[in-house]
N, C-alpha and C positions, 0 to 999 in steps of 0.2 A: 504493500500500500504506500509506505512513503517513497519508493520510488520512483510511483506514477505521479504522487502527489507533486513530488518535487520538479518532476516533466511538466506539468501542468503550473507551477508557477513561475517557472522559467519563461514561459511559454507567454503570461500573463508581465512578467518584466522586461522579457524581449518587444512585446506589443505593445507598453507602456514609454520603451522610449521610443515607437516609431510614427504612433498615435501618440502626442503630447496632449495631457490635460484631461485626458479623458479614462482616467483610471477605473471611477465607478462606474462605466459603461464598459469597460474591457470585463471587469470583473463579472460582471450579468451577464453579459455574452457567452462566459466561458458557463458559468453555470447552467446557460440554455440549453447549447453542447452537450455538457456532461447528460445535461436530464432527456436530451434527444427533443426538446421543444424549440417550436418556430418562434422567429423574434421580429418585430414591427420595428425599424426606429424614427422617430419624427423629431425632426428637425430644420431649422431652416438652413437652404444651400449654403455648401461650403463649409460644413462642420465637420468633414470626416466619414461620415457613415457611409459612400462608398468604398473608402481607400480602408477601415478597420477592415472591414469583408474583404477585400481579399487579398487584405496582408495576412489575416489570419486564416485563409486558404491555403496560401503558400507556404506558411510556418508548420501546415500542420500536412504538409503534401496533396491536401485535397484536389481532385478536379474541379473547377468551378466555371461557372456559368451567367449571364449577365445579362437579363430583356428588359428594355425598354419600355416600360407600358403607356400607351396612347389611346387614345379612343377610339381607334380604327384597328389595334392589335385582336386578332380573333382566338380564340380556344386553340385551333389546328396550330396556330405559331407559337404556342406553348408546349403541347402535347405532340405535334406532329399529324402525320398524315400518311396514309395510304394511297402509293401511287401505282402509276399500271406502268409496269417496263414491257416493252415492246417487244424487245430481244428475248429477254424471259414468257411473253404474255403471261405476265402474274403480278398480283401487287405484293408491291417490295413499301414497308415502312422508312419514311425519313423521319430518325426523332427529331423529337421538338427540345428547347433546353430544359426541361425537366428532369430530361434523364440523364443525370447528373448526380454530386455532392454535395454540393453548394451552389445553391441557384441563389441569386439576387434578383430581387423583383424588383425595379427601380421605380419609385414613383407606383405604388399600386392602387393607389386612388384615383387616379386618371384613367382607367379601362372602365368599361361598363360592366353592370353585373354578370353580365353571361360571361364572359372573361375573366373574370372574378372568380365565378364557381367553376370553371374548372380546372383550378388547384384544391378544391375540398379533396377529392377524392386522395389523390396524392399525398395532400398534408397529412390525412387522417390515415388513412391503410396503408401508405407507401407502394400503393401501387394505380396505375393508370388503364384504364379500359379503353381503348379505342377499335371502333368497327363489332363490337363484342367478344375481343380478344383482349384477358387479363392479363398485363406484362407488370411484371416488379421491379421497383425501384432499388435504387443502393441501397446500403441497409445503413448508412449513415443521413440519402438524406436530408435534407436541411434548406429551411426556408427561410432568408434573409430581406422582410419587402421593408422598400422605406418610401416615404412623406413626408411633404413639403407642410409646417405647420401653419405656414403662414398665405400659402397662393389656397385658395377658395374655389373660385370661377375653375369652372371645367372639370368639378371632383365631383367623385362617384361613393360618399361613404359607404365601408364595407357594412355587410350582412351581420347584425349579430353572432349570427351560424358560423360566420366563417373569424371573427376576431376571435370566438371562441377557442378557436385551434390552434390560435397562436398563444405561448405560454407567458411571454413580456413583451408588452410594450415600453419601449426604452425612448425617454426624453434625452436626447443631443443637443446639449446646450454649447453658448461661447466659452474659450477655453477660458484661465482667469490671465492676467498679464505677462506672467513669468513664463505662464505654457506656450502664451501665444509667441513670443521673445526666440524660446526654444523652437519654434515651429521655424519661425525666420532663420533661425542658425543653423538649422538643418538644412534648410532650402541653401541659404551661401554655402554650403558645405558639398554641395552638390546632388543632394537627396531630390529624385521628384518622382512624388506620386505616380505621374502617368506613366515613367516607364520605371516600374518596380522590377521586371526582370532584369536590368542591369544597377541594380541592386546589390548589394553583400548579404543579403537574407537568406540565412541557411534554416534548413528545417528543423525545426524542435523535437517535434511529436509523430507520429504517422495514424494511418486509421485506425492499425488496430490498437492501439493507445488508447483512441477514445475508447474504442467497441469494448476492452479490456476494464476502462475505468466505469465505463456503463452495469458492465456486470458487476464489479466491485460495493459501486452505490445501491445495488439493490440490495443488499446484505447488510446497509447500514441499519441501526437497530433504531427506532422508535417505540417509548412505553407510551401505556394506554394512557395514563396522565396526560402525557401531552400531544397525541392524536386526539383528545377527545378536546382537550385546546382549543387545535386547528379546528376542530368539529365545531364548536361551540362559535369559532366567529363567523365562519361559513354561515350558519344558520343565523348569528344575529342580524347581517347580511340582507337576506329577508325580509325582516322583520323593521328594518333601519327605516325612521319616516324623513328622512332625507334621498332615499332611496326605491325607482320603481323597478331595478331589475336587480334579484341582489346574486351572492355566486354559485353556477353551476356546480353539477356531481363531479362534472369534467374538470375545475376548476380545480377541486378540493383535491381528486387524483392529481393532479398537475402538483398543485400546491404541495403537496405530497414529496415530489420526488423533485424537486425543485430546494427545497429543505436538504432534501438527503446530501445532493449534490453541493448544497454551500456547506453541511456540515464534513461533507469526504475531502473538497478543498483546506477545510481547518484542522484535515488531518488527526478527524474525531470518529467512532466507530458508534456513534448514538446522536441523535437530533434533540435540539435542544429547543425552548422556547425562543431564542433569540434566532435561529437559524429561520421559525417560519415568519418571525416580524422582520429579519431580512428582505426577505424577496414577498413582501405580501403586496408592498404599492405596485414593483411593474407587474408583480401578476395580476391582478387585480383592476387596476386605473380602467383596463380596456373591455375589460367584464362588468363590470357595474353599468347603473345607468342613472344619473340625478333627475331627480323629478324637478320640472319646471320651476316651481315656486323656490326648490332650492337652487335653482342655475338663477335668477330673478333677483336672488340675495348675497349672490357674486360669489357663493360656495366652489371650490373646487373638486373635482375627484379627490385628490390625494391628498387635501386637509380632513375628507368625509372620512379614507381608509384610514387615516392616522387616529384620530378620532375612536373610530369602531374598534379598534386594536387596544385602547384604554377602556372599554366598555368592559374585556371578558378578562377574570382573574388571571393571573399568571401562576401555573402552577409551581411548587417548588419542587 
């Protein structure tokens, strides 16, 4: 275990000086990873959040992949298509960037819903149907979409059904002064983003690292105490009159193994109550839903989860 542990925060200090400032989104990310959940980041341009994806593809040797989403991109430019070859008379599949390791959905609020859903299937089974032929995905996987917070005009917010599936939603903010300083010295120093293959980035980790540390985590021990915890704020949840949609079953699984994963990071073989008020805002922020009169009273999502988090006792 601390083997892998110590892979994985190499991996997390390697990305931390290449990604400047953005430590507490490195660290989420990794725990998404660990837990096999898909991650949202919103942010406005220019923060990073294409260039952390796939620096952290190539640290960890991943294939990765990169689409574009517009309002005219169709389901078949994701998934692919079946075409007729001639020479063969047969149709021959062209995948689509899905089948992959790391897809980046850029901008995934800019496609229409039918475009939208057809990554459910994917996200959720890791595997894709086309023509009515079941084909499986990589077993790693992994869906990186991000959003612009701030352009409006021409978004398509997503489906409840489908934010559901994603495990955090991650805010990318400005770095603070000193990171951004850092950003500039790396750029004179001759670092750029856009061609990261002539780069010195060697690989930290490989797949089966994660696929290794995945099975690890599921061994991590939780007592009833404190599953019944997490149970307890899920269901307050619910019941919150700040709140009209409070957290799925789906959630609380998520929630679940999301804990385990920051607790395997801290190099602990048991989930603590701090491990699930760790990662409750991003899991959470995209799951909830504020009832009007509380958006009216200039509430936020994640002052509501903070909040509900001091409602339910902590156990010892």
């Amino acid at each position: 275990m601390s083997e892998l542990t110590q892979t994985f925060n190499n991996l997390r200090t390697t990305l931390s000086k290449v990604v400047v400032g953005q430590e507490i989104l490195i660290e989420q990310l990794l725990i998404a990873l660990l837990s096999g959940g898909h991650v949202i980041l919103e942010g406005v341009p220019g923060t990073g959040k294409t260039l952390v994806a796939r620096v952290l593809a190539k640290l960890i040797q991943a294939d990765f992949k990169r689409i574009q989403l517009t309002p005219d991109v169709l389901p078949s430019d994701i998934l692919g298509v079946n075409i007729f070859d001639l020479q063969s008379q047969s149709f021959k599949l062209k995948q689509g960037p899905v089948f992959t390791e790391i897809l980046l959905a850029d901008e995934v609020n800019r496609t229409p819903p039918k475009t939208q859903a057809a990554l459910l299937e994917a996200m959720e089974e890791q595997q894709v149907t086309l023509d009515g032929e079941t084909l499986p995905l990589s077993d790693l996987f992994w869906v990186i979409a991000t959003q612009n917070s701030l352009e409006f005009e021409g978004t398509y917010p997503l489906p409840e059904a489908q934010l559901d599936r994603f495990l955090f939603k991650l805010i990318v903010g400005y770095p603070d002064k000193s990171a951004e300083k850092q950003m500039l010295l790396n750029s004179q120093a001759g670092f750029s983003p856009k061609r990261l293959d002539l780069t010195r980035l060697k690989p930290i980790a490989s797949i089966n690292n994660i696929l290794d540390a995945r099975k690890a985590i599921r061994k991590i021990d939780i007592q009833d105490n404190v599953m019944d915890y997490l149970l307890a704020i899920v269901h307050k949840s619910r019941q919150h009159p700040d709140l009209s949609l409070g957290a799925s079953p789906r959630s609380a699984v998520s929630w679940l193994q999301a804990s385990k994963a920051n607790a395997w990071l801290n190099e602990r073989t048991f989930v603590t109550p701090d491990d699930i008020k760790t990662v409750a805002v991003p899991l959470l922020r995209h799951r909830l839903m504020l009832r009007p009169e509380a958006q009216l009273d200039g509430l936020s999502m994640d002052e509501v989860i903070r909040g509900l988090l001091t409602q339910v006792t902590v156990p010892r």
